[in-house]
VEXPA-922326 format. One record per residue (C-alpha): residue number from 1; residue in three letters; x, y, z. Coordinates in Angstrom, 1 decimal. Layout:
N
{resi:NUM resn:ALA east:X north:Y up:Z}
...
***
This chain:
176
{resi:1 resn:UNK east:61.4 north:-37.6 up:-54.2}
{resi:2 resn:UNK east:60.1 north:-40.9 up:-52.2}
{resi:3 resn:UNK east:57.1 north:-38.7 up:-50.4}
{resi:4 resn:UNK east:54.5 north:-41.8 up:-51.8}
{resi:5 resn:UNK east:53.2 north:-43.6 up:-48.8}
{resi:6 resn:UNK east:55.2 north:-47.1 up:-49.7}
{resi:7 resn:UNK east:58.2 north:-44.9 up:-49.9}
{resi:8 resn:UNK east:57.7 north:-43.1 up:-46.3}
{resi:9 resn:UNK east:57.0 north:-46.8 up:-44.9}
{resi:10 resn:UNK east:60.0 north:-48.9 up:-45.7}
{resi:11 resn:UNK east:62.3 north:-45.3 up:-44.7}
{resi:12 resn:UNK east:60.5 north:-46.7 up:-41.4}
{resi:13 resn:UNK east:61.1 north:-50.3 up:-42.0}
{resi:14 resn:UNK east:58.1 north:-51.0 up:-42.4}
{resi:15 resn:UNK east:56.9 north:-53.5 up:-44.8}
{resi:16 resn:UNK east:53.2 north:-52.4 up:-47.4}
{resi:17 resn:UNK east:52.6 north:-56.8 up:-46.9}
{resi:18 resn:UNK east:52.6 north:-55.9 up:-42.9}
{resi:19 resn:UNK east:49.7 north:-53.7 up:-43.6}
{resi:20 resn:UNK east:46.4 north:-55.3 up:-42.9}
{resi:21 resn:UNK east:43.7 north:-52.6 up:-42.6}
{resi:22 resn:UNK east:43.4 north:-49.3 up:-44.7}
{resi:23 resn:UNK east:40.7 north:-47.2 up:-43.7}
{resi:24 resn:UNK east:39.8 north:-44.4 up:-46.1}
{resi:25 resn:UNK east:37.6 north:-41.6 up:-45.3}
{resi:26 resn:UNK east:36.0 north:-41.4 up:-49.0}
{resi:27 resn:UNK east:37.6 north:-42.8 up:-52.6}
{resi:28 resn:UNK east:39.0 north:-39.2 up:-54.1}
{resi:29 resn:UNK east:41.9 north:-39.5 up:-55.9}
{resi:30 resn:UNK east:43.7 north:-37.7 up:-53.3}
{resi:31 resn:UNK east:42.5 north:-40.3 up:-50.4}
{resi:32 resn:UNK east:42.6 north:-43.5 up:-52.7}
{resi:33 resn:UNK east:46.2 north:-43.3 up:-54.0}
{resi:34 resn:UNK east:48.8 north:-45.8 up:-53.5}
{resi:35 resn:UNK east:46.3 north:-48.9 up:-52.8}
{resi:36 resn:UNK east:48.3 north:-51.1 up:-55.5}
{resi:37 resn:UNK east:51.3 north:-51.1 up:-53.1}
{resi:38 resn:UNK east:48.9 north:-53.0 up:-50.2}
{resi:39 resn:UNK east:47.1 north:-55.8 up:-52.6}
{resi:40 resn:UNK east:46.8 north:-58.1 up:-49.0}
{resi:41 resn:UNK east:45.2 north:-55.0 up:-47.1}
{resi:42 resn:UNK east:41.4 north:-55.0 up:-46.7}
{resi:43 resn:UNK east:39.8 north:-51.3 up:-47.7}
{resi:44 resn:UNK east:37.8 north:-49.9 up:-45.7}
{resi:45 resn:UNK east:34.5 north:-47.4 up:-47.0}
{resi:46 resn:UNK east:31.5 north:-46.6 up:-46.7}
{resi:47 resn:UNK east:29.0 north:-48.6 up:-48.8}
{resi:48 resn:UNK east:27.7 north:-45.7 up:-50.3}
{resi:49 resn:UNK east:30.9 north:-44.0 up:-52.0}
{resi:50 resn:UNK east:31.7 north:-47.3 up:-53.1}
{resi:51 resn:UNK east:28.9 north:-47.3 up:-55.0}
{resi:52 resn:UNK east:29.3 north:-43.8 up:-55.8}
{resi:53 resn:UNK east:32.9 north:-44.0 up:-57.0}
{resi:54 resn:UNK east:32.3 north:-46.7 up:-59.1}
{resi:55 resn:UNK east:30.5 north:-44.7 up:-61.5}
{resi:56 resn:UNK east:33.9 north:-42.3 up:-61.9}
{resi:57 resn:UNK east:32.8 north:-39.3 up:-61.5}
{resi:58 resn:UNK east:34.8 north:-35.9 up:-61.5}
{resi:59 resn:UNK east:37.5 north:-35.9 up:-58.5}
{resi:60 resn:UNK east:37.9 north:-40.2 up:-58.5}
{resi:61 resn:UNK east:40.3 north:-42.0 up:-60.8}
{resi:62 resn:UNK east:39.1 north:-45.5 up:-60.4}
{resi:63 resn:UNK east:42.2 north:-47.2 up:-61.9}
{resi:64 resn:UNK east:43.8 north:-46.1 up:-57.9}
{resi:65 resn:UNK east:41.3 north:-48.8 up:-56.5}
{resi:66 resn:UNK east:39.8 north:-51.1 up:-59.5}
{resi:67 resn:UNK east:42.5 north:-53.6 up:-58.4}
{resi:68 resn:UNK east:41.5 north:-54.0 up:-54.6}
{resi:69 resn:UNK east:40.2 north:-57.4 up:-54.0}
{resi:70 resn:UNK east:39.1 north:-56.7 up:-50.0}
{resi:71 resn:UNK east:36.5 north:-54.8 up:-49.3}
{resi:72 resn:UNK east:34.8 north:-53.8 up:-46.0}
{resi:73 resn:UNK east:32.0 north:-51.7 up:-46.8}
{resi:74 resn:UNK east:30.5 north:-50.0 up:-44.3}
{resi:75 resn:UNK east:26.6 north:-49.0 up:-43.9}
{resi:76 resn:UNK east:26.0 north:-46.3 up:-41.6}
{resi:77 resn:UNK east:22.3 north:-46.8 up:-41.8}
{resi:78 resn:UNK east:22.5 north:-49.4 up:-39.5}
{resi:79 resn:UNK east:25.0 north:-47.6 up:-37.4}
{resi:80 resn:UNK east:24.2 north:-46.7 up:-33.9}
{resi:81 resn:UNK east:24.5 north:-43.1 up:-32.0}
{resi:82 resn:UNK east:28.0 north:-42.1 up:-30.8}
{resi:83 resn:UNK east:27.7 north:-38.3 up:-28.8}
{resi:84 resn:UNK east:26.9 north:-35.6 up:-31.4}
{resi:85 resn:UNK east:26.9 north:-37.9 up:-34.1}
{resi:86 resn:UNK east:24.1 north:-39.7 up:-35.7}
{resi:87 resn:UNK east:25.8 north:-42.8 up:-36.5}
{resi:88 resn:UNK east:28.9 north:-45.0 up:-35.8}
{resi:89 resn:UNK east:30.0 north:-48.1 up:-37.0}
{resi:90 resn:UNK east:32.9 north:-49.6 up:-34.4}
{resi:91 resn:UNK east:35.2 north:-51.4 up:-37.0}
{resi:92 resn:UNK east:37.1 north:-54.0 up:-34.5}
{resi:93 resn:UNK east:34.1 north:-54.7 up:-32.2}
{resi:94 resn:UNK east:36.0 north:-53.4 up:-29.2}
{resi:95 resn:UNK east:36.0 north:-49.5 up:-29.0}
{resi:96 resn:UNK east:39.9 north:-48.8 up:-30.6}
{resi:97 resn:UNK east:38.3 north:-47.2 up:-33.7}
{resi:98 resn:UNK east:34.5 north:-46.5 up:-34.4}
{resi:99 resn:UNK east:33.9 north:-44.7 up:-37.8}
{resi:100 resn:UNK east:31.0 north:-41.7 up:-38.1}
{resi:101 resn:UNK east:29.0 north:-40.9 up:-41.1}
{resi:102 resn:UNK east:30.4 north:-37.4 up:-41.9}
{resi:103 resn:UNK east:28.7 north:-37.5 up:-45.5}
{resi:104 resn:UNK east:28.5 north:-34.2 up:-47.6}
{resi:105 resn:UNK east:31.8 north:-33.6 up:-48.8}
{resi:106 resn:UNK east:31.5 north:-37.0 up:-50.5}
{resi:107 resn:UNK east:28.8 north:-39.3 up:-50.7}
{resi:108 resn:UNK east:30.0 north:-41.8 up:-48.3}
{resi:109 resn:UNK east:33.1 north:-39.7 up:-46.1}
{resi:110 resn:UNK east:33.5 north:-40.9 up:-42.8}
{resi:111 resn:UNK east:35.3 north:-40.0 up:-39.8}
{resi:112 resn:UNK east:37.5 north:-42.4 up:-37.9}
{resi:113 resn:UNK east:37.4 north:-41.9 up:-34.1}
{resi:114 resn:UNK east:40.6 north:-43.7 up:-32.6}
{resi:115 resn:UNK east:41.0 north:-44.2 up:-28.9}
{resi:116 resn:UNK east:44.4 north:-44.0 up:-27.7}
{resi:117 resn:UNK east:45.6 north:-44.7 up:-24.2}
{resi:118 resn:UNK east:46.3 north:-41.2 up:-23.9}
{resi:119 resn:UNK east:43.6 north:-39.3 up:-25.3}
{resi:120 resn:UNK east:41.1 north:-40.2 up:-28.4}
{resi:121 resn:UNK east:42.0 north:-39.1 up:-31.9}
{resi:122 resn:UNK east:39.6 north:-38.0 up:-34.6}
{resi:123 resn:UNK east:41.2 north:-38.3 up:-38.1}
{resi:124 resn:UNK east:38.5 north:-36.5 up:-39.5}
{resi:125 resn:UNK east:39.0 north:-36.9 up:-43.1}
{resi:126 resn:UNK east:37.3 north:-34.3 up:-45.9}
{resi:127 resn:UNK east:34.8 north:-33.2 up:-43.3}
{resi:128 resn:UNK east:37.6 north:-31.1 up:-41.6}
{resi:129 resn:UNK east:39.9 north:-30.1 up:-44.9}
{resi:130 resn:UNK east:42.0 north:-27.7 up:-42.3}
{resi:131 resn:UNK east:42.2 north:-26.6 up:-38.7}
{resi:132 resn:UNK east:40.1 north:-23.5 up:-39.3}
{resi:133 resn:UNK east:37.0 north:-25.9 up:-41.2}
{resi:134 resn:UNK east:36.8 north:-26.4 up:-37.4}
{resi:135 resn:UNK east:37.5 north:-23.1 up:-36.3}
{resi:136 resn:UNK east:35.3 north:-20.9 up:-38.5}
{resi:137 resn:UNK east:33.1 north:-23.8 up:-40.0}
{resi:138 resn:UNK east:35.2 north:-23.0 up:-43.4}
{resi:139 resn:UNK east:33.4 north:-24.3 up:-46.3}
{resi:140 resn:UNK east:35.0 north:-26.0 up:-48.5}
{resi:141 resn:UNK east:34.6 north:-24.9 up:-52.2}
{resi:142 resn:UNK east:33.1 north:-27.8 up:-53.6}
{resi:143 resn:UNK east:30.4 north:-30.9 up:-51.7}
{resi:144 resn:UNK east:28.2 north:-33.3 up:-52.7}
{resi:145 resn:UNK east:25.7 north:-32.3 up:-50.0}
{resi:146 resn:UNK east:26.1 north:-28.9 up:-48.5}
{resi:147 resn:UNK east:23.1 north:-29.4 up:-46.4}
{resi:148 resn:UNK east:24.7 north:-32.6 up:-44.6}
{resi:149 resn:UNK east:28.2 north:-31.1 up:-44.7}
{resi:150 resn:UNK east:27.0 north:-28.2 up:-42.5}
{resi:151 resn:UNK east:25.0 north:-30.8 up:-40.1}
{resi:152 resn:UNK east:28.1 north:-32.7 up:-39.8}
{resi:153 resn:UNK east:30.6 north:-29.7 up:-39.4}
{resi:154 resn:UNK east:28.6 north:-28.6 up:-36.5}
{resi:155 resn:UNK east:28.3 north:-32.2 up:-35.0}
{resi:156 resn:UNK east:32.2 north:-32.3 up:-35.4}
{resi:157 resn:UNK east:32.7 north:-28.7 up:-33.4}
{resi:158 resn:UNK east:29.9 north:-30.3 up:-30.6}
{resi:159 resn:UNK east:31.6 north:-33.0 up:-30.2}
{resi:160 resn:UNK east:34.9 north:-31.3 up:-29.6}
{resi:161 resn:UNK east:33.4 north:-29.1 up:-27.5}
{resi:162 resn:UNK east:32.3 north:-31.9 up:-25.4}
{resi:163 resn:UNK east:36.2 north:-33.8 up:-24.8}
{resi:164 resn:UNK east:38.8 north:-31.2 up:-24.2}
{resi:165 resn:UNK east:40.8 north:-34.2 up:-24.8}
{resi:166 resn:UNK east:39.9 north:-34.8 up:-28.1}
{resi:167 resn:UNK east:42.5 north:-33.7 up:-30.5}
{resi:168 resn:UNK east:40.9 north:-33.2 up:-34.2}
{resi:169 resn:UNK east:43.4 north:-33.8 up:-37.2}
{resi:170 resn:UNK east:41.9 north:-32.1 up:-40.3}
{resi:171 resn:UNK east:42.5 north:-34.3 up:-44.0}
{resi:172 resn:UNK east:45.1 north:-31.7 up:-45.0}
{resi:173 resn:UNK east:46.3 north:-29.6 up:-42.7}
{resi:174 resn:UNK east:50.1 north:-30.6 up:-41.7}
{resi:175 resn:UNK east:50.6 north:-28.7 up:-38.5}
{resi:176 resn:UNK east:48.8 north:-31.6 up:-36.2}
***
């Protein structure tokens, strides 16, 4: 009882009017949930599963997000290079969090990059389901793309290659 993100928030006094920002890594159901508790948050996606998930298609419920009335869409096509990655968009203009176009799961799933003072974080949404989607490039069952899933996957293990710093936290995987 009280697991729903509103819930786990005020248990940590914290308030859903104090959120501001809500960045979601693609519009599935089980990434999209709860947005009616945050009506002043702007919702961050990627311009092409908003356009996607419109439509309703199997594994979206569009009554989590038909009430939203902020919307930052974001178009990787104009992105620019960040390491392995083809394209970033940096969200607050400054470096703190730059999203990547890890497409292929979903039409529009992004990454979000987030550089703490003590070592950068990649929450890397659907991309990375678990630890070992990074280990053993673990497929997941079901994608929209395979072919850019697999590109992405193996940008993802590069680029972790790269920082031995970097510390990957897979969409649902509970140990990190």
């Amino acid at each position: 009882a009280h697991q729903d993100l509103p819930s786990q928030l005020a248990a940590s006094g914290i308030e859903p009017s104090a959120i501001h920002w809500i960045i979601l890594t693609d519009l599935q159901f089980d990434s999209a949930g709860e947005l009616r508790a945050f009506p002043h948050a702007r919702v961050v996606v990627t311009r092409d599963e908003h356009d996607y998930a419109r439509n309703a298609p199997g594994g979206y419920l569009s009554r989590e997000y038909a009430d939203v009335e902020s919307w930052k869409l974001i178009d990787f096509s104009t992105g620019t290079p960040l390491g392995t990655f083809e394209s970033s968009f940096d969200l607050f203009g400054d470096g703190s969090c730059v999203l990547l176009d890890t497409a292929g799961y979903a039409p529009g799933s992004m990454a979000l990059l987030v550089r703490l003072p003590s070592a950068p974080l990649l929450l890397a949404g659907d991309l990375a389901l678990v630890s070992e989607s990074i280990r053993y490039t673990a497929r997941p069952a079901s994608l929209y793309d395979a072919n850019r899933w697999w590109d992405h996957i193996w940008r993802l293990k590069r680029f972790h290659d790269l920082d031995p710093h970097l510390q990957v936290v897979p969409a649902h995987d509970v140990a990190p």
